[in-house]
N, C-alpha and C positions, 0 to 999 in steps of 0.2 A: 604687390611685393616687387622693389627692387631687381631687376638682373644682374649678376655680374659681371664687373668691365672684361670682356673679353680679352681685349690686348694686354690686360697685365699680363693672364695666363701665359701669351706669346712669348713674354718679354722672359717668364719663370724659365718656359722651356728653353730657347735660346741660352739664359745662362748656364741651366743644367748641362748644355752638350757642351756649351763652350769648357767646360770642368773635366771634359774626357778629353778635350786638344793638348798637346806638349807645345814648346815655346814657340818652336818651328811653324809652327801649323799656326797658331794664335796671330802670329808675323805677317803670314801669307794672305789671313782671312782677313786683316784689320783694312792692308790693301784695296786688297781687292769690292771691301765693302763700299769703298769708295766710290766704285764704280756698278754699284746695283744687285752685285754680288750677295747672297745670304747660305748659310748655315741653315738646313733643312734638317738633315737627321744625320744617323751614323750606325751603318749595317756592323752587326757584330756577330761575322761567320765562326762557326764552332772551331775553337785552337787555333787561330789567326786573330792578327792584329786587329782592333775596331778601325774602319772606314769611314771616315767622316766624309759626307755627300753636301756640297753645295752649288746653287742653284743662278742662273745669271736674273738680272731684272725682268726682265721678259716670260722667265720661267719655260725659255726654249729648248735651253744648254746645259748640263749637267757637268759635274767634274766631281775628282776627288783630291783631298791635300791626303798628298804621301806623309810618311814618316816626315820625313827630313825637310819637310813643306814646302813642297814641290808642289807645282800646280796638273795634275794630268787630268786631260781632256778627252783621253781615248784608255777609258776604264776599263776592263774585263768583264761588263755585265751590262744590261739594259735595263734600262728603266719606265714602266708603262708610264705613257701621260696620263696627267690626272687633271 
């Protein structure tokens, strides 16, 4: 039996977060994609805004798009490697 393609899966997830970004942020990431940049996930602390977390090519550097899709590099929280 067949397995399935795994990277569509990837491809599913990535649009679904992409659907929680405002214009802002959609702007900021398309950028940045350019340069190795990815959309990883998007923390969604209780009665606060969702945080969209993405990741440089390397997978060294983390960041978050603000609201207003801003790039910040020096977030309020740590993230274990994985």
């Amino acid at each position: 039996m067949p397995t399935a393609e795994r990277r569509s899966t990837v491809h599913q997830l990535s649009r679904t977060l992409r659907r929680e970004l405002n214009e802002a942020q959609m702007d900021t990431l398309a950028g940045l994609e350019r340069f190795g940049w990815e959309l990883k996930f998007i923390r969604k602390p209780l009665f606060k805004d969702s945080i969209p977390v993405i990741f440089d090519g390397d997978r060294k550097v983390f960041a978050i798009l603000e609201p207003d899709g801003k790039l910040n590099e020096h977030p309020p929280f740590h993230i274990r490697p994985f």
